[in-house]
C-alpha positions as CSV (number, residue, x, y, z in Angstrom):
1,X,0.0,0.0,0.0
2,X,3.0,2.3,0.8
3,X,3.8,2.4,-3.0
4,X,0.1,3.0,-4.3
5,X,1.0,6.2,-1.9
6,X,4.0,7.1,-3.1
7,X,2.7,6.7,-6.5
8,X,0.1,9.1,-5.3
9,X,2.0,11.8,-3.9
10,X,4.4,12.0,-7.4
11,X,1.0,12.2,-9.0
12,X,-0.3,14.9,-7.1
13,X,3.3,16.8,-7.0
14,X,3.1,16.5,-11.1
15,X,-0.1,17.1,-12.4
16,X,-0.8,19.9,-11.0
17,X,2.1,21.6,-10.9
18,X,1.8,21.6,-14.5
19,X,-0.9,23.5,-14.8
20,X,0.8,25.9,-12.2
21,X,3.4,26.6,-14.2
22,X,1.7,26.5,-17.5
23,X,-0.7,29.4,-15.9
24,X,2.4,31.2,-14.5
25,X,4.2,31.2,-17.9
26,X,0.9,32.4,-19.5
27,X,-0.2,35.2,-16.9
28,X,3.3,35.9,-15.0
29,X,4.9,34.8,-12.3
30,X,3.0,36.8,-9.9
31,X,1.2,34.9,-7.0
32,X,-1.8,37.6,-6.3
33,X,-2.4,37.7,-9.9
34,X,-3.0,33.8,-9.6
35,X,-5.1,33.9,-5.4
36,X,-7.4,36.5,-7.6
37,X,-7.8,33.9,-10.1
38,X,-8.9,31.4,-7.3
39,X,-11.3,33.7,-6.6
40,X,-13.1,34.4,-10.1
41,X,-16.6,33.2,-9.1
42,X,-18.4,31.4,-6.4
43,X,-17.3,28.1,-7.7
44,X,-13.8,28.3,-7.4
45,X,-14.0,29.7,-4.6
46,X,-15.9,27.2,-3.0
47,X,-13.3,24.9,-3.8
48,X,-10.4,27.2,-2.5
49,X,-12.1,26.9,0.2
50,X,-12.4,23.3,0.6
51,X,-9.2,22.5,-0.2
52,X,-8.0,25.1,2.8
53,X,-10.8,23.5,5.2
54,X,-9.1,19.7,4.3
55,X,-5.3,21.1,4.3
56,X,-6.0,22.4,7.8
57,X,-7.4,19.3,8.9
58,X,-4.6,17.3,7.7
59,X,-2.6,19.9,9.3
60,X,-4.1,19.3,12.8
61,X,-4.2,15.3,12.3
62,X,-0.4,15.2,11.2
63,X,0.6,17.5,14.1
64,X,-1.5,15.5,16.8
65,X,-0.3,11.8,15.4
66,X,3.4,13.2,15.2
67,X,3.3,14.5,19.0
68,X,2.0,11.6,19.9
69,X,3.9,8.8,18.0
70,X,7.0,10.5,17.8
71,X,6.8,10.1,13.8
72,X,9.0,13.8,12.9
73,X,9.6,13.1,9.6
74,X,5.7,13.2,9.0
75,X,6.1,17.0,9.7
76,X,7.3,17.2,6.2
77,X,3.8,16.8,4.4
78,X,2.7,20.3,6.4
79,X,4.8,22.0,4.2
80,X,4.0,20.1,0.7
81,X,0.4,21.0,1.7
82,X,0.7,24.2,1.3
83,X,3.4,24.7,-0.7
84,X,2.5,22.0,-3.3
85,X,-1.3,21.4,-3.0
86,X,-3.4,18.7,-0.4
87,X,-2.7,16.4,-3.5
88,X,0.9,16.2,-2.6
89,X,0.7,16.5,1.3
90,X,-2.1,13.8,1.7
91,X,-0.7,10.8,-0.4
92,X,3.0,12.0,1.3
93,X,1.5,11.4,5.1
94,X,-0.2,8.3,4.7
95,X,3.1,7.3,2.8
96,X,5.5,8.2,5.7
97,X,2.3,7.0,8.0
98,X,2.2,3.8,6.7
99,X,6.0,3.4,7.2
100,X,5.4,3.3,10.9
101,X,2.2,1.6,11.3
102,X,3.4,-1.5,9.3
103,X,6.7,-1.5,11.6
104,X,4.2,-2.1,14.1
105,X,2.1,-4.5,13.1
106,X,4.9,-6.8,12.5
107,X,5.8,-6.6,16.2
108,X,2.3,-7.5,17.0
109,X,1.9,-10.3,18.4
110,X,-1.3,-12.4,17.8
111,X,-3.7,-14.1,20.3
112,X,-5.2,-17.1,18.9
């Protein structure tokens, strides 16, 4: 499963970069230029916001699993969240999730 994840998180990194950049290329590389663009009608905005309701979620979930399991390196996918898109951050997480998890269920040990 970690690779369907991993798969996942190149995925989201890609694809929508490309059409990041392709906009950026087109319009200029100006960031408020491309938040007004977001926020052309009551559609996109609706899915700016979300997007920002989900990545703040994750946010909170990632910061509450990492303080408790001691899992730093998830920190990481707070960053690609917002930097990259929940596309990225998501798929990352439950990739450097599952890493730990599966340790642990191989420790288990079964009661039959």
């Amino acid at each position: 499963m970690r690779n369907v994840f991993l798969l996942l998180a190149i995925w989201g990194a890609v694809h929508p970069m490309y059409y990041f950049v392709t906009w950026f290329q087109a319009e200029g590389w100006d960031i408020m230029a491309m938040v007004d663009a977001w926020h052309a009608n009551a559609a996109t905005s609706g899915l700016v916001w979300d997007l920002t309701i989900a990545a703040v979620t994750l946010t909170i979930w990632i910061l509450y699993e990492a303080f408790s399991s001691k899992n730093w390196l998830s920190l990481i996918a707070i960053p690609a969240t917002f930097g990259v898109g929940l596309s990225f951050g998501l798929p990352l997480y439950l990739f450097l999730r599952a890493r730990i998890v599966y340790k642990v269920d191989r420790h288990k040990v079964r009661d039959f």
